[in-house]
N, C-alpha and C positions, 0 to 999 in steps of 0.2 A: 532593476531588482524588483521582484513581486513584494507586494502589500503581506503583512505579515495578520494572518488572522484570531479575534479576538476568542475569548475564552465562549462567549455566546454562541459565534458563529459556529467555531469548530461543534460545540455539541449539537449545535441543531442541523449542521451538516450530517453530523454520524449518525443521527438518527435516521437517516435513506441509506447507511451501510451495516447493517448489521452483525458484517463480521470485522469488522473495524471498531477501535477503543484509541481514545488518548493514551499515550503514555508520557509523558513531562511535554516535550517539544516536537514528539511526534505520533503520528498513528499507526498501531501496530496490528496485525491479522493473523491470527492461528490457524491453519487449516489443514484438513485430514485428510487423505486422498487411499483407495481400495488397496497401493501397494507403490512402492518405488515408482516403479514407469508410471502410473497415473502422476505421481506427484511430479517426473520430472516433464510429462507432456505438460503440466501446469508452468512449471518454473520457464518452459522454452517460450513457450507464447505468451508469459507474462516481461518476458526478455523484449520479445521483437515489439511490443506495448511499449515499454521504457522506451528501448531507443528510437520508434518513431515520434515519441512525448520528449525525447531528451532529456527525461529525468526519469532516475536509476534508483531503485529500493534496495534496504540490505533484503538478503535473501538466504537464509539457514535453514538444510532440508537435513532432516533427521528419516531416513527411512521414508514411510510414509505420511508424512510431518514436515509441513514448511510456514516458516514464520515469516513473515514481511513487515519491515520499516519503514514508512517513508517522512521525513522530514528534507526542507528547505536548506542546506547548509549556507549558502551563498545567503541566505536572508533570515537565518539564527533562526529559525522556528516554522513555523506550518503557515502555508499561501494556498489558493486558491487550486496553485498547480498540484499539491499533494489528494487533496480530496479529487481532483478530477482525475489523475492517473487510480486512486484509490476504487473510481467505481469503473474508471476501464477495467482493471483487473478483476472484479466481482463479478463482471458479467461473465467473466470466461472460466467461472468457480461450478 
């Protein structure tokens, strides 16, 4: 099981993701995209990210609006693994 990270780290991690915030036990990302199909070419490549990281974000697409979760379940709260899948996904923003 990952190391669960502290209140320090996590903020000075987000500080290299800008579109990422804490939210209790995990970090969450708001993002805007020109229209459906942008947003779902977002969601598909942020898919095939997860599954070759093995760890899965929620993911709630409102038109052209997708929100992402990602917290640890297996180790109650935020590891190493969430911020790293957090800025694979950012680069593909």
């Amino acid at each position: 099981m990952s190391r669960l990270l502290d209140g320090e780290e996590i903020a000075r991690q987000l500080q290299e993701l800008p579109d990422w915030k804490q939210d209790g036990d995990q970090i969450v990302a708001d993002l805007e995209f020109d229209d459906f199909g942008a947003a779902m070419v977002f969601v598909n490549r942020t898919a095939e990210q997860a599954e070759e990281a093995n760890h899965h974000p929620d993911i709630d697409i409102r038109w052209n609006k997708v929100h992402l979760a990602l917290t640890s379940h297996d180790a109650g709260g935020l590891t190493q693994q969430d911020i790293e899948l957090a800025h694979r996904i950012s680069e593909g923003t």
